[in-house]
C-alpha positions in Angstrom: -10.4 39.7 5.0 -9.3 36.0 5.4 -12.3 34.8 3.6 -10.9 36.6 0.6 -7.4 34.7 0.6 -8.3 32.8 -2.8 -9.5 36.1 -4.2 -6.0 38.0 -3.4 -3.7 34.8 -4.1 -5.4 34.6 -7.5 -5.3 38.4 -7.9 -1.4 38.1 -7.3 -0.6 35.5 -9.6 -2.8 36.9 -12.4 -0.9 40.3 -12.1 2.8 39.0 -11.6 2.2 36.8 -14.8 3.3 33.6 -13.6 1.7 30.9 -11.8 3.2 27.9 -10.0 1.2 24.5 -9.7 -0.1 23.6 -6.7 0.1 20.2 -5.3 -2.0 17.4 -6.2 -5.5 17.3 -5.5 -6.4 16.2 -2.4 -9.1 13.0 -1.5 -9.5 11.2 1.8 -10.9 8.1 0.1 -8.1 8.5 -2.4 -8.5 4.0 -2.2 -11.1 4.8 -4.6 -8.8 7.0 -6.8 -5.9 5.4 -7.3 -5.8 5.4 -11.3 -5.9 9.4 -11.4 -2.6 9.3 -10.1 -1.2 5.7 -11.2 -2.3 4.4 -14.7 -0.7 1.4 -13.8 -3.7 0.6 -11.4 -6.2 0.9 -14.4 -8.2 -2.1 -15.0 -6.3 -4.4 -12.0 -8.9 -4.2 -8.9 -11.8 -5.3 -10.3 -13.1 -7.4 -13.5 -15.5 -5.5 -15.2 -16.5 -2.3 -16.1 -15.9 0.5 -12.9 -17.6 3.7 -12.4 -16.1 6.3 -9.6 -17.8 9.4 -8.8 -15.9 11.6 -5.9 -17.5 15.1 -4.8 -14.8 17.3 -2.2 -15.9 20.6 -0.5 -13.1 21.3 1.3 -12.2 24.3 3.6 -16.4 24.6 4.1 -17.7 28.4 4.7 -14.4 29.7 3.1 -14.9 32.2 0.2 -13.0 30.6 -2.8 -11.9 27.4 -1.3 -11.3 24.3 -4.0 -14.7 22.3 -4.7 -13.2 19.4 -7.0 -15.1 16.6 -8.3 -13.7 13.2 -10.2 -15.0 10.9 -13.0 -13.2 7.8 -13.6 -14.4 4.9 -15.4 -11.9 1.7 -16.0 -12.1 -1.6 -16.9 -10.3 -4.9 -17.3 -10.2 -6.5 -21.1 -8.2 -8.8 -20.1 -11.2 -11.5 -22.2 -10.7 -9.7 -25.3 -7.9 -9.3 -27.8 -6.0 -6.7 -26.3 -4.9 -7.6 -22.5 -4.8 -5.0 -20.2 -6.8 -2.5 -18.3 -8.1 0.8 -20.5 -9.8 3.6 -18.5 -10.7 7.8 -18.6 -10.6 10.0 -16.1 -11.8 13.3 -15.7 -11.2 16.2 -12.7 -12.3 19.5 -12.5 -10.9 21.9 -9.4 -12.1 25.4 -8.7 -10.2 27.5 -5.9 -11.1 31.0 -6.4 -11.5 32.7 -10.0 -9.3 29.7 -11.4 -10.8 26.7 -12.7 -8.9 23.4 -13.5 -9.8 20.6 -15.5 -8.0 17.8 -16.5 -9.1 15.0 -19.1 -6.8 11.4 -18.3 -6.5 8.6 -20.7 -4.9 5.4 -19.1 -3.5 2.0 -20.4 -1.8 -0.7 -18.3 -0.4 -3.8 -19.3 -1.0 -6.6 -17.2 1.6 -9.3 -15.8 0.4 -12.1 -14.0 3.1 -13.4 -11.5 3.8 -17.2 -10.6 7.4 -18.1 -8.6 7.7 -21.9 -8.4 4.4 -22.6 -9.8 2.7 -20.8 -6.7 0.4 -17.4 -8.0 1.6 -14.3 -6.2 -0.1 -11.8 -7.8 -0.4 -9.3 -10.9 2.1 -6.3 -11.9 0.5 -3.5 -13.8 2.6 -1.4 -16.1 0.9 2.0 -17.4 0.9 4.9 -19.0 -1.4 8.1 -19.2 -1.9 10.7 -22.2 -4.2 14.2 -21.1 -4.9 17.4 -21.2 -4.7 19.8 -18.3 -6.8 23.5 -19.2 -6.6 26.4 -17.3 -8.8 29.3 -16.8 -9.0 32.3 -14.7 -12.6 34.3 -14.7 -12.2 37.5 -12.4 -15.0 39.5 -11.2 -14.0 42.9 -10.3 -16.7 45.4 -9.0 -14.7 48.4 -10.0 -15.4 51.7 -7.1 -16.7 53.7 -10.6 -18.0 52.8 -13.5 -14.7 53.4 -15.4 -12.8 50.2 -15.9 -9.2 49.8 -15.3 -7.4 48.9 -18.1 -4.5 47.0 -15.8 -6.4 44.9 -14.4 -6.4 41.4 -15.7 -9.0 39.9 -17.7 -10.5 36.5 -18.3 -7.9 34.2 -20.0 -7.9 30.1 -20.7 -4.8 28.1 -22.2 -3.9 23.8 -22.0 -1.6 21.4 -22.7 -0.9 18.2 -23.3 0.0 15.6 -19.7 1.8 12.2 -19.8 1.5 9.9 -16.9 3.4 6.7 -15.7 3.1 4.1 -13.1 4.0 0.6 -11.7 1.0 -1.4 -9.8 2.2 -4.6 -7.8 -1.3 -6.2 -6.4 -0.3 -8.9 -4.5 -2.9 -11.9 -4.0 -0.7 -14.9 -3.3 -3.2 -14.9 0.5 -6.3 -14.7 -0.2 -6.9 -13.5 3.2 -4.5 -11.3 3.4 -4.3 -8.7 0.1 -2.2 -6.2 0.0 -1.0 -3.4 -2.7 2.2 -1.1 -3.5 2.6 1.5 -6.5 5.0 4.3 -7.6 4.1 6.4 -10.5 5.4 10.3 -11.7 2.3 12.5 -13.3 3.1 15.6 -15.5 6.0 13.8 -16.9 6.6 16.2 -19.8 6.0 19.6 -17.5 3.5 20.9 -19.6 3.1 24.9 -19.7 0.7 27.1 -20.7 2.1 30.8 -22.1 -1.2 32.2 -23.2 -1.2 35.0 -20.5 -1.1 32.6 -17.7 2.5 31.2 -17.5 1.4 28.2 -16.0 3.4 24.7 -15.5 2.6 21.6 -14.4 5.0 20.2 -11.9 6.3 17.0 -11.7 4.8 14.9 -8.6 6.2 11.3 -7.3 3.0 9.5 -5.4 4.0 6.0 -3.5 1.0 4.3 -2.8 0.3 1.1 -0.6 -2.2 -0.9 1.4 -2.8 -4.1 3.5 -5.9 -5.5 4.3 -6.4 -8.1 7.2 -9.7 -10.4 6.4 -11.7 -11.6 9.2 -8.9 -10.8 11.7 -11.0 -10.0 14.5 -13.9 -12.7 13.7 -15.9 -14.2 10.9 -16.8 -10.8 9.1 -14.6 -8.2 10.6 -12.1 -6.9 9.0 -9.4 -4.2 8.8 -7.7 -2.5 6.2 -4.9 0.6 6.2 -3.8 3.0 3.2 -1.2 4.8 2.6 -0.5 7.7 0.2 2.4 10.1 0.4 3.6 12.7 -2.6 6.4 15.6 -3.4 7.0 17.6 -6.4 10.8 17.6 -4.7 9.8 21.0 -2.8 6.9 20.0 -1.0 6.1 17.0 0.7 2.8 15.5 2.1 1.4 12.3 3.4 -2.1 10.7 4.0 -2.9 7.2 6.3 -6.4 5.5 6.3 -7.7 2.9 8.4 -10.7 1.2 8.5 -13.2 -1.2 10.3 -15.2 -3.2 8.1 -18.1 -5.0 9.6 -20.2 -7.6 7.0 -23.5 -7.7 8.3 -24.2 -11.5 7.1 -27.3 -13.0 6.1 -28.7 -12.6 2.0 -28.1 -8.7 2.1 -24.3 -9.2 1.4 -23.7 -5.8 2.6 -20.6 -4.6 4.6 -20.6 -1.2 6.4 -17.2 0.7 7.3 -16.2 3.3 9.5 -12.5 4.7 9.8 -10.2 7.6 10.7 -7.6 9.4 8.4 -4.8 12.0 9.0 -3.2 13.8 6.1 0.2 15.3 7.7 -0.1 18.9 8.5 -3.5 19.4 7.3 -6.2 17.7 9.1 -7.8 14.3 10.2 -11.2 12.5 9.7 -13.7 9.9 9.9 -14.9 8.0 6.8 -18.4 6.3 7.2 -19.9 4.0 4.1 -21.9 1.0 2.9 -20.1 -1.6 0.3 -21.3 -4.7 -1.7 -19.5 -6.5 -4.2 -20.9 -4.0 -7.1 -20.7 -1.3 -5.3 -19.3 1.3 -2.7 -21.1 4.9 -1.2 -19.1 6.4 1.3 -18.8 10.0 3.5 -15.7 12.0 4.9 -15.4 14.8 7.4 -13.1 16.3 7.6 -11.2 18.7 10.4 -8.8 21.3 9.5 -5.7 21.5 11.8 -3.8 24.3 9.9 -3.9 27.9 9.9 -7.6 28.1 8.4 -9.0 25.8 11.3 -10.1 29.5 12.7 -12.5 29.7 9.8 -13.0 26.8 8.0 -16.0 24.6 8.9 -14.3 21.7 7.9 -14.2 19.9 4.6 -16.8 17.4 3.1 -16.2 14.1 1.0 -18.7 11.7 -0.7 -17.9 8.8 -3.4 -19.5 6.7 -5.1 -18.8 3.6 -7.0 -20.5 0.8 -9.1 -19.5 -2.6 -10.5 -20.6 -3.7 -13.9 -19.3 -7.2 -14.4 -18.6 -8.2 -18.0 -20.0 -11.3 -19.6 -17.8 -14.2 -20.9 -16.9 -14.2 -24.7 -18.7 -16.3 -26.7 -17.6 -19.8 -27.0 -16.7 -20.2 -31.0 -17.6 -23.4 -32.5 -16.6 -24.5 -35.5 -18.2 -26.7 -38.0 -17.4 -29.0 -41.1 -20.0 -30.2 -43.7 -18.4 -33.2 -43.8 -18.9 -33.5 -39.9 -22.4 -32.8 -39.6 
């Protein structure tokens, strides 16, 4: 009967006709998912073309739990005619007989920062315009073989999203780089009447992190994240921190470990492998709430790779007469 909570929460909200959003998805290496939730970031981190791949199953062994996966791909054109960071991003979430899937695209203008000549670091304004779709697939097993007219059926709807968010990436210490951001998703509210009455709900996300660069010896490293949201009703909050360990020589390849607690929910232990193009990590994590009776635990991997962009052509110009 607990394994079935999913089941009979969708059950209820398909038969009351309405159906509230639920709070943002939920990633413990949300460091590697920052433009979902803040167009602002898009195109700041890294110059080139990125690729993020992010697999959750979370609440493992519990019938209907969410299993969510993200896309996103950004990248910096700051070298072409149009400065700025462009990117797409794409999430699907299934929890139960309700699927979600939501289709981002991201902008961000890009403001380098100098005070008295000295470079402090860039400020990245964005916006995001998506769609968010909705669709519930019940499968009843009705006791005969009569079925019940009453009981709900298989419905879909969308509607449009609009995203905003500020990015401050601070750089003026090379050795000590550090990041803050505020954004609002779902700024328009969006709904979707088609037999689903669902909404959106606004969400606030303040974002930040610090990393410390060889503070405990030539290759050793620390960095902490921080990542806290509300929709003004609810209210959570997630803190990273990592060890990060270069292992030296020609292999240029950094391992990490770390521990995470989301408040209320759970903590965990991230392990992964890095290089400059490119990051493969794991999370477990431990339920602490009421499901930590039956859940297993929930499982995290990621993945991300670092194509750098070539310089544009030089453009020479010549004259007959100078030839």
């Amino acid at each position: 009967m607990k394994k079935s909570i999913f089941t009979f929460s969708t059950l209820f909200a398909l038969s009351t006709g309405v159906v509230f959003s639920q709070q943002e998805k939920l990633l413990t290496h949300f460091i590697y998912d920052k433009m979902s939730i803040n167009p602002g970031v898009t195109g700041i981190d890294f110059a080139g073309i990125t690729a993020t791949g992010v697999y959750r199953n979370q609440w493992d062994k519990v019938n209907g739990a969410p299993n969510s996966a993200l896309f996103n791909v950004e990248a910096d054109i700051n070298k072409s005619a149009i400065p700025g960071g462009v990117g797409v991003s794409f999430y699907h979430d299934a929890i139960g007989e309700m699927k979600q899937n939501n289709l981002l695209l991201n902008y961000s203008f890009h403001l380098p920062v100098q005070i008295n000549g000295a470079y402090q670091g860039i400020l990245g304004a964005g916006i995001g315009l998506g769609f968010t779709s909705i669709g519930f697939d019940p499968q009843w097993i009705p006791p005969t073989t009569i079925n019940d007219p009453l009981l709900p059926i298989s419905t879909k709807g969308g509607t449009m999203d609009f995203n905003f968010g500020l990015y401050w990436k601070g750089i003026k210490n090379a050795m000590r780089p550090y990041y803050v951001g505020f954004s609002i998703t779902h700024l328009n509210q969006g709904a979707i009447t088609n037999n689903i009455n669902y909404t959106n709900a606004k969400h606030m996300f303040l974002i930040g992190g610090y990393k410390m660069i060889d503070v405990l010896g030539t290759g050793r490293s620390l960095d902490f994240q921080m990542l806290t949201r509300t929709d003004l009703v609810k209210y959570s909050a997630e803190l990273n921190s990592r060890y990060i360990h270069s292992l030296g020589g020609s292999t240029n390849l950094d391992v990490y470990g770390g521990l995470t607690y989301r408040v209320s929910d759970g903590v965990g232990i991230m392990l992964g492998a890095q290089k400059p193009n490119w990051v493969a990590g794991y999370s477990y994590d431990m339920t602490l709430n009421k499901l930590r009776t039956i859940s297993k635990g929930s499982h995290e991997i990621v993945f991300r790779y670092l194509i750098p962009l070539p310089e544009p052509p030089v453009q020479k110009a010549k004259h007959p007469r100078w030839l």
